[in-house]
Residue, then its C-alpha position, 0 to 999 in steps of 0.5 A: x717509697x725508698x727511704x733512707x736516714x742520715x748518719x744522725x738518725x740512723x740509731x734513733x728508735x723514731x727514725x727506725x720506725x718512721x722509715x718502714x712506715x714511709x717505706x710503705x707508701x708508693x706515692x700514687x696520691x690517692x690519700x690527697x682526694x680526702x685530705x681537707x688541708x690538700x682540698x682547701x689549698x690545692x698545694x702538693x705540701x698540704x697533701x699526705x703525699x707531700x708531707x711524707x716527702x717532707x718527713x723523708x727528707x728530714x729523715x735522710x738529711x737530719x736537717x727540718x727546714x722551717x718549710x717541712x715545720x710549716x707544712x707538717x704542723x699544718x696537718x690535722x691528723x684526722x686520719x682521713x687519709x688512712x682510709x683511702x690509702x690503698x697500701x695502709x700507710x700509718x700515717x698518724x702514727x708516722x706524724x706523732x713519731x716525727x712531731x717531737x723531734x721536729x719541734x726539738x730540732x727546730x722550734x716553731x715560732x715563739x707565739x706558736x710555742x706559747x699558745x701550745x703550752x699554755x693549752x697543754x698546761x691549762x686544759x688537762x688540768x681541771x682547776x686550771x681549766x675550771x678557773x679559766x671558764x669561769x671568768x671567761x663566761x664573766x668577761x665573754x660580753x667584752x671579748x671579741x667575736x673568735x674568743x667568745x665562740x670558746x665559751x660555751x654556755x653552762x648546762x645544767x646536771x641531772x641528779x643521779x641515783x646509782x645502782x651497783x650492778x654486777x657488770x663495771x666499767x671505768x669511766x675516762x672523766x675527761x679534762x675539757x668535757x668534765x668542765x665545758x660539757x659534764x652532762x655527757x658523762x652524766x648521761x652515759x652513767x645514766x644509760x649505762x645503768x639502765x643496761x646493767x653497767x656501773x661506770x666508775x670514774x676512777x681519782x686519780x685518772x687525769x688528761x689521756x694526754x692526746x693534747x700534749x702528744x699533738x702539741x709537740x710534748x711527748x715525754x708530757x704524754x707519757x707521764x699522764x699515760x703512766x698516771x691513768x694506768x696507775x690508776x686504773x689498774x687495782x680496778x683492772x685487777x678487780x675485774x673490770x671488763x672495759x674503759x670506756x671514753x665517751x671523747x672519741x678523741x681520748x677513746x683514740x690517744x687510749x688505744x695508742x697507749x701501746x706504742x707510746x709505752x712500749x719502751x718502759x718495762x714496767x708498763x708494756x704489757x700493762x699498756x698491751x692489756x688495756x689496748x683491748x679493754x678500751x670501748x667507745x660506748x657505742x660498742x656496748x650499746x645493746x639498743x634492743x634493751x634500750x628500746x625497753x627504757x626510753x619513750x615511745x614518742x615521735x623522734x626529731x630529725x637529727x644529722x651524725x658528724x662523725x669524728x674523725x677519731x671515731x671513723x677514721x682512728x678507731x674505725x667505727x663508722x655507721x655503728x651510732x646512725x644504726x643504732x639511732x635509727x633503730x631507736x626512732x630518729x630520722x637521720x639525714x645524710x651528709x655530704x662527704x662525711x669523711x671529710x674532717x670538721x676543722x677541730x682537731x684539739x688544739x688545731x682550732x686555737x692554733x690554726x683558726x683560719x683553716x679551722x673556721x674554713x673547714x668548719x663552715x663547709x662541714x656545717x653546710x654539709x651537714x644541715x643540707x638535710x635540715x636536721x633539727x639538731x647536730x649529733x656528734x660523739x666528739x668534745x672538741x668537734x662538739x664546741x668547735x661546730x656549735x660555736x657557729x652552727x645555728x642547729x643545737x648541736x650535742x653528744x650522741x648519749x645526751x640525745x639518747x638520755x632524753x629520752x630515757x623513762 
């Protein structure tokens, strides 16, 4: 697709690499067969294809209509597009570069504008977020049926006893799943100790800044990305072998460090290194050792929702139903698993109609099997499926964890 940029943009780093990334895109429309928004809609402009139209014009222009926001802000950014796209456009990345500048040039409506900053400002920080859950679970009887699909109940902690072992790995304490869901990474300590692994969540280390970057809020992100470098790197030079986010969704934001930190001397190369340190858990799972530590005792039947953070950002898709299967449970299939689940961080605040839309066909799909639970490896898809889905739906590693001896 030919692309060229207004006398405006032309010196602007994120005009310069959003062009080339256009530039590879040859409109054949494929990416729209997978794109949920296109799927719901039919609308060419709630499609890849036409969004790229729309950024392409406001590149050459210098001008975002209220039109190319709508559409644009609309998106959920959950990649799928990506995978069928036979000539390997970036397109999340080409959204994340463009977002802030659109938001600059042309604020979206105030309402909107309040919602998002009030998450940004709210869920990374855990006192904040603490507070806000607590009297939410206070007054989640008087609240009205949308609102009280975000309070989740509360779960009770395990009591661990820690080994040091030789192996480390830093754990991400993420904002929301530290407050909303602690016992996942409860149980990843728990398994990971029980395969020679210390994981250490390290003071200091906040918010992976995911919700800011999407929210518009850029220069945000990159002070909580500076912050968790700063944090991690002693232990880093220490020794540890890994960072490990047990939310895809932050596994994700982790890996894009690299490009959000490239212009700042003093963290390029440090973002570079951590780019290869970063794991989802499952890429260290040795399930034949963890075959050794859990019962021997019939499985329930269970269905993968794979996020779309993990199948279609860090490209790790069918590594958790192997290894599940392999450890005993009977997995079901699910129709169009590719397709995104309506989470999407703050999406589902922000735009609740879609988000419930796809929500409900994602939870048909999943349960045409009739699994006895929902296994997921996500927060946000985690609390957003759960608030509505009649089958208990939980991470992967607190399934796991279960059934450790």
């Amino acid at each position: 697709m030919r692309a060229g940029l207004a006398e405006s943009n032309s010196s602007k780093s994120f005009a310069l690499a959003a062009t080339e990334i256009i530039r590879s895109c040859v409109h054949c429309g494929m990416c729209n067969a997978s794109c949920p928004t296109y799927q719901l809609t039919g609308d060419e402009l709630e499609g890849p294809r036409g969004r790229i139209y729309l950024i392409k014009g406001i590149l050459e222009t210098g001008e975002t209509s209220d039109v190319a926001q709508t559409h644009l802000d609309q998106c959920l950014v959950c990649r799928s597009c990506e995978a069928s796209c036979p000539s390997g456009v970036k397109y999340g990345e080409l959204l994340e570069l463009t977002k802030p500048h659109i938001e600059s040039s042309n604020p979206s409506p105030l309402g909107l504008r309040i919602k998002r900053y009030l998450i940004v400002q709210i869920v990374p920080s855990k006192v904040l977020f603490s507070i806000f859950f607590a009297v939410g679970r206070i007054l989640k009887p008087l609240l009205s049926s949308n609102l009280k699909t975000l309070i989740p109940e509360r779960v009770s902690l395990r009591v661990l006893s820690r080994v040091h072992h030789k192996r480390k790995a830093l754990l991400l304490s993420t904002c929301a799943q530290s407050v909303v869901r602690p016992s996942i990474d409860t149980a990843a300590i728990r398994i990971f100790d029980r395969l020679g692994i210390t994981l250490i969540p390290v003071a200091g280390a906040g918010c992976c800044g995911a919700l800011a970057l999407h929210c518009g809020y850029e220069d945000k992100a990159i002070v909580q990305a500076k912050a968790n470098i700063d944090a991690w790197w002693p232990y880093i030079e220490l020794g540890a072998e890994s960072i490990i986010a047990t939310s895809s969704g932050c596994g994700l934001q982790l890996k894009g460090y690299e490009r959000l930190l490239k212009e700042f001397p003093d963290y390029s190369a440090k973002s570079k290194h951590l780019a290869g340190l970063i794991r989802d858990p499952i890429e260290l799972i040795d399930d034949q050792k963890l075959s050794a530590v859990i019962k021997d005792s019939d499985r329930c039947s269970v269905v993968f929702q794979s996020p779309c953070s993990l199948q279609h950002g860090l490209k790790i898709n069918g590594r958790v139903e192997a290894v599940l299967e392999r450890l005993g449970w009977n997995l079901t299939k699910v129709k169009d698993p590719h397709l995104c689940c309506g989470s999407a961080g703050s999406y589902s605040i922000l735009y609740p109609e879609t988000s419930a839309a796809l929500r409900e066909e994602k939870l048909n799909a999943l349960c045409q099997g009739s699994p006895e639970l929902i296994v997921t490896a996500n927060i946000g898809c985690q609390l957003h499926l759960a608030a509505k889905s009649a089958v208990p739906v939980i991470h992967w590693l607190e399934l796991i964890e279960r059934e450790l001896n």
